[in-house]
C-alpha positions in Angstrom: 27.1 19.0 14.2 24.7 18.8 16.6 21.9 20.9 15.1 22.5 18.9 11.9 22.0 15.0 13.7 18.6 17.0 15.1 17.2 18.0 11.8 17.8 14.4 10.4 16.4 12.4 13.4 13.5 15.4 12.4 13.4 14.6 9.2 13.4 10.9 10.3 10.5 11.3 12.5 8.4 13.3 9.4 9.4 10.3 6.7 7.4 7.6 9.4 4.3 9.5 9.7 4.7 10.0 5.8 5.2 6.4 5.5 1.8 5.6 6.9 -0.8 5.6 4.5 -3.6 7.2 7.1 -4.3 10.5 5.5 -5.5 8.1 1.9 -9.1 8.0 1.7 -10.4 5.1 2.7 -12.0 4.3 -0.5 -9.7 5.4 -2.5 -8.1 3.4 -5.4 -5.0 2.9 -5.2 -2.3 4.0 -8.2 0.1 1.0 -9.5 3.4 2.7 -9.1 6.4 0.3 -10.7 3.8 -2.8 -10.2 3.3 -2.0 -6.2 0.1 -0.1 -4.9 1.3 4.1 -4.8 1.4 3.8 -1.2 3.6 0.6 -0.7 5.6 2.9 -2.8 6.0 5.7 -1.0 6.2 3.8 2.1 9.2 2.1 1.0 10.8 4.9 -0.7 10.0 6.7 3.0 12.4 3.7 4.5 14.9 4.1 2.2 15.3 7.6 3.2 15.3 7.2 6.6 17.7 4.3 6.2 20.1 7.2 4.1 19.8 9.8 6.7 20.3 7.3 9.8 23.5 6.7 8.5 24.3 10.3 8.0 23.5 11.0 11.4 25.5 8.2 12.6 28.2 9.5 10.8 28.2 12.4 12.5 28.1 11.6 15.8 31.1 11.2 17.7 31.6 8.0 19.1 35.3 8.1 21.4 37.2 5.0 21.4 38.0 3.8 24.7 41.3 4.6 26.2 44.2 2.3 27.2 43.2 3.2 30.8 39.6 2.0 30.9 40.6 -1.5 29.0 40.6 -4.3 32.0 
């Protein structure tokens, strides 16, 4: 469980450096991609992927519910 919450916040980590559009040329033009600029595209899609694999990892971590004990 734990090596698999460490690949995601990885993969998390890769999709925000993908998300930034610094390795475009600068004079580049850019592609219309379902009416948005190609790389307002892919940085959206990039957010929507982290936002999927956030919750995965969230799911996977173990949060304990506190006891009867601790409760003032």
């Amino acid at each position: 469980m734990r090596a698999m919450r460490r690949l995601l916040l990885l993969a998390i980590a890769i999709l925000y450096l993908v998300s930034i559009p610094w390795y475009r040329p600068t004079a580049a033009e850019p592609e219309i991609v379902l009416g948005l600029p190609d790389w307002v595209a892919v940085a959206l899609g990039c957010y929507v992927a982290i936002a999927l694999l956030n919750s995965l990892a969230w799911l996977l971590t173990e949060v304990p519910d506190r006891s009867d004990e601790e409760r003032p």
